[in-house]
N, C-alpha and C positions, 0 to 999 in steps of 0.2 A: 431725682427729687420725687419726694412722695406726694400722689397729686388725688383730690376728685373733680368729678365737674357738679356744680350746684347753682341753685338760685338763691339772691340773698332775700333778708329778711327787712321791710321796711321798719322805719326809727320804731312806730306805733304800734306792730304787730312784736316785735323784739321787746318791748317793754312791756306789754301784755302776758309775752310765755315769761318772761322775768318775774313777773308777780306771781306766777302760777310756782318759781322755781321757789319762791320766797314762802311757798305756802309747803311743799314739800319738803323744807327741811324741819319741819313741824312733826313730822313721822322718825318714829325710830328706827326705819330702816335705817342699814345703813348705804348711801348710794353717792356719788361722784356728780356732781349737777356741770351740766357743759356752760361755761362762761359764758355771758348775755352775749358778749361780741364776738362770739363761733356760732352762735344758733343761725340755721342756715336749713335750707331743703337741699338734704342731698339727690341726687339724681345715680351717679355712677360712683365710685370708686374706681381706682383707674391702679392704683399704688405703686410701685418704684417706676419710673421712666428715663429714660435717658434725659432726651434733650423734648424740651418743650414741643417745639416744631412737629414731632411726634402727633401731640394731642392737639392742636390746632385744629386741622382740617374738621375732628369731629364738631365741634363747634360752627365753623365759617362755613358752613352748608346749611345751616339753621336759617329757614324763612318762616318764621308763625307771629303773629298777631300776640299784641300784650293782652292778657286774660287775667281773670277775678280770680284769686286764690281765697275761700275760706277757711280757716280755719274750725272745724267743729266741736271735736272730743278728745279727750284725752285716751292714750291707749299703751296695750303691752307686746313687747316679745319677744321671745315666742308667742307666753300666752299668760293668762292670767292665775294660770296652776305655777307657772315657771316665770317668774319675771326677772328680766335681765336686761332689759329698756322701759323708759315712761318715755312716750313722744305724744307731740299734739299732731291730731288725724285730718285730713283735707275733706273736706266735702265739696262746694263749688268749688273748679279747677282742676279736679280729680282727675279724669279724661286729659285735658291738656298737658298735665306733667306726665302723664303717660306716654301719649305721643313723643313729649319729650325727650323722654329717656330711650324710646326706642330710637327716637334721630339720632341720641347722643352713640347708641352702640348698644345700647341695653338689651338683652336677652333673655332673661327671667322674669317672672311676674313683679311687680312695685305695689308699696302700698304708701303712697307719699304721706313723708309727715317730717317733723322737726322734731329730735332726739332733745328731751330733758336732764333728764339723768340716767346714767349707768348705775344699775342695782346689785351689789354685793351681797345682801343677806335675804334671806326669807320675807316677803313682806308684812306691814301689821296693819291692823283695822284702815288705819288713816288712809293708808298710803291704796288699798283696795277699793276702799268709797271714793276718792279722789279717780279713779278712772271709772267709775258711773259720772262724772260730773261734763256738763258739756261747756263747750267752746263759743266766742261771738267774738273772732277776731278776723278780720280782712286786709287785703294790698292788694294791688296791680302786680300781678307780676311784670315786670318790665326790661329784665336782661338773664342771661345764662353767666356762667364763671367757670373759668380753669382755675384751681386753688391750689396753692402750696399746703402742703400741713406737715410742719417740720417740728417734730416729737421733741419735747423736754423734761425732764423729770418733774416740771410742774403743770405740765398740763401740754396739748398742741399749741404751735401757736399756725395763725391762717392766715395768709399771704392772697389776692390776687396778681395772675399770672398773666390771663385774658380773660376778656369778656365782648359779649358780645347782646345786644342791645336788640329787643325786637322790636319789629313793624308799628 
């Protein structure tokens, strides 16, 4: 199964980048917006696994305290000469999802945020000013997630597998 590990998104913070998706399709780029009910912080990608039990452990070793996630700016990447993601960018919480992700296994540098759209063509005006604009969105974070993500020709769909609930 094809799996990541992530934290979800609360109802008010998901409705929020919802609006922001609502305001993106205003642009003639042309780009793929991720379904309100996948928007999610990823953490890891993990991708084909055998058997769940596998990915467990990395999870069930997690001891941290629930922390404030901000949401602040909208952002690109690679980069704003080459765009090929919009996500909205962490400010408070920042540090803590990092942590995160190193307990989950993670090895490279993160720069936490929540994927909007996937970008197919060259961007135009709109869609450039839209990432000067800033964010005033908040949650508690309050659990981690082992996710299925089983590919369809119309889009993923997302499964929880486990989770696991902080302090």
């Amino acid at each position: 199964m094809r799996c990541f590990i992530g934290v979800p998104l609360t109802d008010n913070v998901r409705k929020g980048l919802s609006e922001m998706q609502k305001r993106l399709k205003h642009s003639s780029t042309k780009m793929k917006l991720v379904e309100p009910e996948n928007l999610h912080i990823t953490l890891r990608f993990l991708g084909e696994i055998a058997d769940v039990e596998v990915a467990k452990p990395l999870l069930e070793g997690i001891s941290i305290k629930k922390f404030h996630v901000q949401f602040t700016h909208i952002g690109a990447f690679p980069s704003r000469d080459y765009i090929r993601v919009v996500w909205a960018g962490v400010g408070q919480g920042r540090d803590e999802l990092v942590e995160l992700y190193k307990a989950v296994g993670g090895k490279n540098s993160l720069e936490p945020h929540v994927t909007l759209a996937r970008v197919k063509t060259k961007p135009d005006a709109l869609l450039l000013e839209m990432l000067d604009e800033k964010l005033d969105l908040s949650m508690d974070a309050e659990r981690v997630q082992l996710i299925e993500s089983k590919l369809t020709p119309t889009g993923p769909i997302y499964s929880k597998v486990f989770e696991v609930e902080f302090d």
